[in-house]
C-alpha positions in Angstrom: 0.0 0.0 0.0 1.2 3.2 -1.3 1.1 6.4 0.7 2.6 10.3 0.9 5.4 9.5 1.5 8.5 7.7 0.6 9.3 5.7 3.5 7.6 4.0 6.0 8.3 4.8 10.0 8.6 1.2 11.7 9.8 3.5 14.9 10.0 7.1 15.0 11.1 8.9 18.0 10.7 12.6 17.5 13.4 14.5 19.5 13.1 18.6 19.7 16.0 21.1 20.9 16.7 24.6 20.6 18.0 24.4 17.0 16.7 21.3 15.6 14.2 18.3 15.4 15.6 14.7 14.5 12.8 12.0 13.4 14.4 8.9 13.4 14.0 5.7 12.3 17.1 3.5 12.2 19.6 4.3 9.7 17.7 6.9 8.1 16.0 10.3 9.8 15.4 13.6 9.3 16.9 16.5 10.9 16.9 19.9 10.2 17.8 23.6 12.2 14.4 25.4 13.3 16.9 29.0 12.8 17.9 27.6 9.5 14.4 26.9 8.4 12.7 29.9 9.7 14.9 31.8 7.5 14.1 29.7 4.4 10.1 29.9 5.1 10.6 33.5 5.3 11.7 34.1 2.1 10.3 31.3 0.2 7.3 29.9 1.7 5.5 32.8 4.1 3.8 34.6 1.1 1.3 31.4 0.6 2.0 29.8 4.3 3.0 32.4 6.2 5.6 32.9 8.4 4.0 31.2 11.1 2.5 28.7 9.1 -1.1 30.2 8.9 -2.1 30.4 5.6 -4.8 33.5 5.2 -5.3 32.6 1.7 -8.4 30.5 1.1 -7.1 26.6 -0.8 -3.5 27.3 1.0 -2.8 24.6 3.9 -1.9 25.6 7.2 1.3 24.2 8.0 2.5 25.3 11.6 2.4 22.2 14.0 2.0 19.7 11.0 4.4 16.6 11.1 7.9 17.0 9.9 8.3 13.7 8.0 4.8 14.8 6.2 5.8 18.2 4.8 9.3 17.0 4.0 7.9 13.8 2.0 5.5 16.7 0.0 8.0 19.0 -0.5 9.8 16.3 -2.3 6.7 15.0 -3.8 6.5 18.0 -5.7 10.5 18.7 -6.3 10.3 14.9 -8.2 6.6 16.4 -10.2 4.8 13.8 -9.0 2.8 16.0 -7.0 1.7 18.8 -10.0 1.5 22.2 -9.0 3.9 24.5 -11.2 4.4 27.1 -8.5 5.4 24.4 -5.6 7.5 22.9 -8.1 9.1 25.7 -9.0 9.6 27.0 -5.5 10.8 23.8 -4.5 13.5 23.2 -6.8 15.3 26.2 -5.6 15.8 24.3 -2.5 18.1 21.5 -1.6 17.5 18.6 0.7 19.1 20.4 3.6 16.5 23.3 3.4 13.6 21.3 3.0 14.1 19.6 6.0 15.0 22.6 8.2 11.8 24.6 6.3 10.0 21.0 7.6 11.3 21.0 11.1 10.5 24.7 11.6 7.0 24.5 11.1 6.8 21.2 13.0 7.7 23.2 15.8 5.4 25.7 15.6 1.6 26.3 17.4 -0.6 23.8 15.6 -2.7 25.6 13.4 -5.8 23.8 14.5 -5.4 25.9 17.9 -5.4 29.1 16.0 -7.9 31.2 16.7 -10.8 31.2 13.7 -14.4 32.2 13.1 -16.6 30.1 15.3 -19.2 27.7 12.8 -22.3 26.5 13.1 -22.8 22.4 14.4 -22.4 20.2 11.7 -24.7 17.3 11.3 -22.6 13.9 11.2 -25.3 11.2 11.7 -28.2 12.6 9.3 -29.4 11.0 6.9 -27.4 11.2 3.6 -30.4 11.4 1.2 -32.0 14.1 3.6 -31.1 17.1 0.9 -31.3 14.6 -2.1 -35.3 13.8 -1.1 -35.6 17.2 -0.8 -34.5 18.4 -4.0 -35.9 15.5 -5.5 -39.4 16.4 -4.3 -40.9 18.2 -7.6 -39.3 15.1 -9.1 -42.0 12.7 -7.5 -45.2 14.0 -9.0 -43.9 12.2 -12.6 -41.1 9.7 -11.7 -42.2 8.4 -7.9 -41.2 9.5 -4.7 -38.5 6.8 -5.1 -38.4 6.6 -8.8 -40.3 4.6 -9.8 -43.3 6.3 -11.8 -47.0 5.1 -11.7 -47.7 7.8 -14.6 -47.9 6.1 -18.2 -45.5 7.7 -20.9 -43.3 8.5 -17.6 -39.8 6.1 -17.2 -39.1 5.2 -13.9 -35.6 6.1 -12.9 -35.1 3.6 -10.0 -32.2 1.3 -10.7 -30.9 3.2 -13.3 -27.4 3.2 -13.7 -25.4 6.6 -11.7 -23.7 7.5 -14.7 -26.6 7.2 -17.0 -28.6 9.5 -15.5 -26.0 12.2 -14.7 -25.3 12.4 -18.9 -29.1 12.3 -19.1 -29.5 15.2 -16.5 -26.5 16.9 -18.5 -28.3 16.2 -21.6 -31.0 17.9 -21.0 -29.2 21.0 -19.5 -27.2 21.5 -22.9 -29.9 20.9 -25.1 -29.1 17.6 -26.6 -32.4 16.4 -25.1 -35.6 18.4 -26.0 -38.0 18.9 -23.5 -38.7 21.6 -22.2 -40.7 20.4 -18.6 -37.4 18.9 -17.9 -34.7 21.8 -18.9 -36.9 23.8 -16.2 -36.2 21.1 -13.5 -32.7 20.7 -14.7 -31.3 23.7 -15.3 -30.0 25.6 -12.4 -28.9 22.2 -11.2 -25.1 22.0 -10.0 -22.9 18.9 -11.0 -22.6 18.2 -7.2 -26.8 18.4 -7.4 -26.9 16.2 -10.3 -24.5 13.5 -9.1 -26.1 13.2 -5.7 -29.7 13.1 -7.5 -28.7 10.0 -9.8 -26.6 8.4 -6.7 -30.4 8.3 -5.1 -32.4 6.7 -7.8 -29.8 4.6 -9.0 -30.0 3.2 -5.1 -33.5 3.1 -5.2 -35.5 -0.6 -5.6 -37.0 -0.3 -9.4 -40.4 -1.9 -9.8 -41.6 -3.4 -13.0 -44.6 -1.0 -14.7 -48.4 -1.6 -14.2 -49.3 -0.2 -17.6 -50.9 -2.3 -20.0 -48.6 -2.9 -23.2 -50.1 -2.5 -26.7 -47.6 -4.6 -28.5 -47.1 -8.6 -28.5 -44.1 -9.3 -26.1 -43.5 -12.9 -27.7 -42.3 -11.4 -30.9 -41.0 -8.5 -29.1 -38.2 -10.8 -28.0 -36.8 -11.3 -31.9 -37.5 -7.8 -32.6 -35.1 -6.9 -29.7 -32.2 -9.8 -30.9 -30.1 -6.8 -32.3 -30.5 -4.8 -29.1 -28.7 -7.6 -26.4 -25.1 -6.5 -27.1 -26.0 -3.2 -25.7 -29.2 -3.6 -23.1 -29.2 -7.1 -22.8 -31.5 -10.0 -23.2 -33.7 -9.1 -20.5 -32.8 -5.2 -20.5 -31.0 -5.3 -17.1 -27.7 -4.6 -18.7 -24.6 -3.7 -17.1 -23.0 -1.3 -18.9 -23.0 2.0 -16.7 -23.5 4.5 -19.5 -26.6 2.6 -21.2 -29.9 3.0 -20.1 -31.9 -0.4 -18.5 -35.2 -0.9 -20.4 -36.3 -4.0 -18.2 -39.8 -3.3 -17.0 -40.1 0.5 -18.1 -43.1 2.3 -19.4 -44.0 0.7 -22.5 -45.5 3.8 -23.6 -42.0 5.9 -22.6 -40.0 3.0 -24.6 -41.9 3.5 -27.6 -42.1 7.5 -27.6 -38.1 7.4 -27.3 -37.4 4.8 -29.9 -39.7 7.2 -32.5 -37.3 10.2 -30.8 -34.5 8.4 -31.9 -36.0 7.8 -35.4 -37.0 11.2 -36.6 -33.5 12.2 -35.1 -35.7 14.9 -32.4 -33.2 12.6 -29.7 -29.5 13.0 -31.0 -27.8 9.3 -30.5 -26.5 7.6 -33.8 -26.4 4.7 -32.7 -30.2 4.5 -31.7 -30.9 6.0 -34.7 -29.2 3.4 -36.8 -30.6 0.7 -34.6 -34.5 1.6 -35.0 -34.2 3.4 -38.6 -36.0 0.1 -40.2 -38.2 -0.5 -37.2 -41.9 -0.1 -38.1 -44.8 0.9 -35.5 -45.4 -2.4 -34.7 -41.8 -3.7 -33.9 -41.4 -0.7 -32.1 -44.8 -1.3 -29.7 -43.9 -5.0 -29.9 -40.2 -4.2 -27.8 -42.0 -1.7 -26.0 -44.2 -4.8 -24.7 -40.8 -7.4 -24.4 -39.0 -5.3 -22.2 -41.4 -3.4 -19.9 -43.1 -7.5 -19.3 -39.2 -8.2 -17.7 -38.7 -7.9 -14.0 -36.0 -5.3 -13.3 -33.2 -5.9 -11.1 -31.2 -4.2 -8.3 -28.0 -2.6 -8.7 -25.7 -3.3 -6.2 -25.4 0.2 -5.7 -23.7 1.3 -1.7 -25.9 3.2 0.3 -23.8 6.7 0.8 -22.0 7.0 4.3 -22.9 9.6 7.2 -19.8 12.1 7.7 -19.7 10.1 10.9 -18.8 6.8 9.0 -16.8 8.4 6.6 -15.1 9.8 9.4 -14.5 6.7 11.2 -12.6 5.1 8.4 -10.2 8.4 8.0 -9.5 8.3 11.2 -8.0 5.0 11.3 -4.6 7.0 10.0 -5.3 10.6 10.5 -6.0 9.6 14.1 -9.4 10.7 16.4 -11.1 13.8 14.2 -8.3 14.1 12.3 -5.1 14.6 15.0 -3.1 12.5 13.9 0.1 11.1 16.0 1.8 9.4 13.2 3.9 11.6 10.9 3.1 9.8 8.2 -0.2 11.1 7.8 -1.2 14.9 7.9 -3.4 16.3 11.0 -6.9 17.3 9.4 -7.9 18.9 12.3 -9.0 22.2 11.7 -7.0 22.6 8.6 -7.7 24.9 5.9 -11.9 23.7 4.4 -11.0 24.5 0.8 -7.6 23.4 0.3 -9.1 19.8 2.0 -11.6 20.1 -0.4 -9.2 20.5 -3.6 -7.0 18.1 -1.8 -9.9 15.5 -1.8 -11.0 16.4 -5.0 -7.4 15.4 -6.7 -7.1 12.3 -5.5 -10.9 11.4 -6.3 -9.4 12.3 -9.8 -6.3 10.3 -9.2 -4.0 13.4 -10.0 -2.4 13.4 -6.9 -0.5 10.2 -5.9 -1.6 7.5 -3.3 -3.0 4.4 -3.5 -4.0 4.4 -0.8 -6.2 7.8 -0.9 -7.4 7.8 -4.2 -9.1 4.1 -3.0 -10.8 5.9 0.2 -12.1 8.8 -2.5 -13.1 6.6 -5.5 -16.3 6.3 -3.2 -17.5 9.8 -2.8 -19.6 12.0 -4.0 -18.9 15.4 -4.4 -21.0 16.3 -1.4 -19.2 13.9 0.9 -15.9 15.7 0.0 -17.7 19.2 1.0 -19.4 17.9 3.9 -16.2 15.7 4.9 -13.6 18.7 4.6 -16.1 21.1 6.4 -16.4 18.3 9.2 -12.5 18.4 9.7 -11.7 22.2 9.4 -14.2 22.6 12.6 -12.1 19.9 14.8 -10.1 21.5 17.5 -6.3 20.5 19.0 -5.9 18.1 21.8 
């Protein structure tokens, strides 16, 4: 398992004097001069950290009281580009090994920054429920799709079960235009990304039910009809391919308006277009009737974490609310909100290197970063 940095502490002893800090570990440690390094932060690091380590610039880290070993294995993360930030790099290669381990030691020693003094903030929720916005914002949703997604209204698709990223390119569609209708572009178009993921997260969570409305077509030669269509929806329209929609037990009436959308091009998709071009009336109503007469199936789709239970797994390295002991990983404790966002944010997109983190982000939504970073900026020092 990969982490920050570029060794792993099987005993470190960390040892403070009046001009330097040794964290040892064998053969190998890192010492520095606090004097020494307080005069390199000065000049090279105070006008983003500060000379005290307190950044005042919203996305900039606090540093002061931060582990040595931590801010030394970053500042060489970024010397060797592997971290990718052009300004740290280029700050950082201006200084040799010697400086950025006295520039580490120094702010080590410092006040940790989660004892600074800050603007008090308001309680923040960890045990609530994680769909308590999402059914909220979902609630002019219900009167067509379902209180859960799945729609009792004919000509309406259910949206339980769906696959996430589906329905977030659906949503998107209809935001840019490249689906017409314009009932929908009123629901969907003030909607932020972080809005629209946690929207699809819900239904695609949701247990889809198979439609009550009658079928016009014959669903025994709907099954031939839809032969060309298994490589993409599958034989029974549960398919498993995240970015194509699952017809099993939909609205027959929906399934045939959107193949005739597809046909007279009003719904942009080649592919669909190609694949119902020769399709008359009666094909089309007969796979209406094949696939809405197919039980639909489950995703196995994780119900989203509280911040508590999120928290509970950070803290198994970053220590109780984020204060951590072991210099391998950073304190989160009242750190800086948005640079813990963007921090969180690149390794969800893998751009900044750890296994180890980018596995414990893959998971969350963008709300969990916001809510998870805002839970750790309001933790206090020991």
């Amino acid at each position: 398992m990969r982490y920050l940095v570029t060794r792993v502490l099987t005993s470190a002893v960390l040892v403070a004097g009046a001009t330097g800090i040794a964290l040892a570990q064998g053969e190998s440690s890192l010492q520095g001069d606090i004097a020494a390094g307080k005069a390199t932060a000065a000049s090279t690091c105070a006008a983003c950290h500060g000379v005290d380590g307190l950044s005042t610039t919203s996305g900039i880290p606090h540093l002061a009281g931060q582990h040595a070993e931590y801010v030394w294995s970053g500042l060489s993360l970024y010397k060797k580009g592997e971290r990718r930030n052009r300004r740290m790099h280029d700050v950082v290669d201006t200084l040799g090994e010697s400086d950025m381990a006295n520039v580490a030691v120094y702010y080590a020693s410092l006040k940790p920054f989660s004892q600074a003094p800050r603007q008090a903030a308001g309680p923040l929720p960890t045990d609530e429920d994680p769909f308590a916005a999402v059914r909220e914002a979902t609630a002019e949703c219900a009167g067509c799709h379902g209180e859960d997604g799945n729609s009792d209204v004919p000509g309406i698709p259910s949206l339980a079960g769906q696959h996430v990223t589906y329905l977030i390119d659906s949503m998107r569609a209809y935001q840019e235009g490249l689906r017409k209708n314009e009932e929908m572009l009123i629901f969907v178009e003030e909607l932020k990304g972080s809005d629209i993921e946690d929207m699809a997260y819900f239904y695609a969570s949701q247990a889809p039910m198979r439609t009550e409305t009658a079928a016009e077509g014959d669903q025994y030669r709907g099954r031939q009809v839809t032969a060309p269509c298994v490589g993409c929806h599958a034989d029974d329209g549960n398919n498993k391919d995240p970015k194509t929609p699952r017809l099993a037990g939909l609205d027959p009436e929906y399934l045939v308006a959107a193949a005739n959308a597809y046909k007279d091009g009003s719904r942009a998709h080649d592919v669909m277009r190609e694949a119902v071009a020769t399709m008359r009336d009666t094909d089309i109503q007969d796979m209406a009737a094949y696939y809405a007469s197919h039980e639909p199936k489950a995703l196995p789709v994780r119900k989203p974490m509280t911040i508590s239970e999120w928290a509970a797994r950070c803290n198994r390295c970053h220590g109780p609310d984020g204060r951590s002991t072991d210099p391998r990983f950073p304190i989160l404790a009242g750190q800086d909100e948005a640079y813990l966002i963007k921090a969180l944010k690149l390794y969800h997109g893998g751009e900044r290197p750890s296994s180890a983190m980018q596995a414990m982000s893959f998971l969350m939504a963008e709300s969990d970063i916001l809510k998870l970073a805002a839970y750790y900026a309001r933790q206090p020092a020991r």
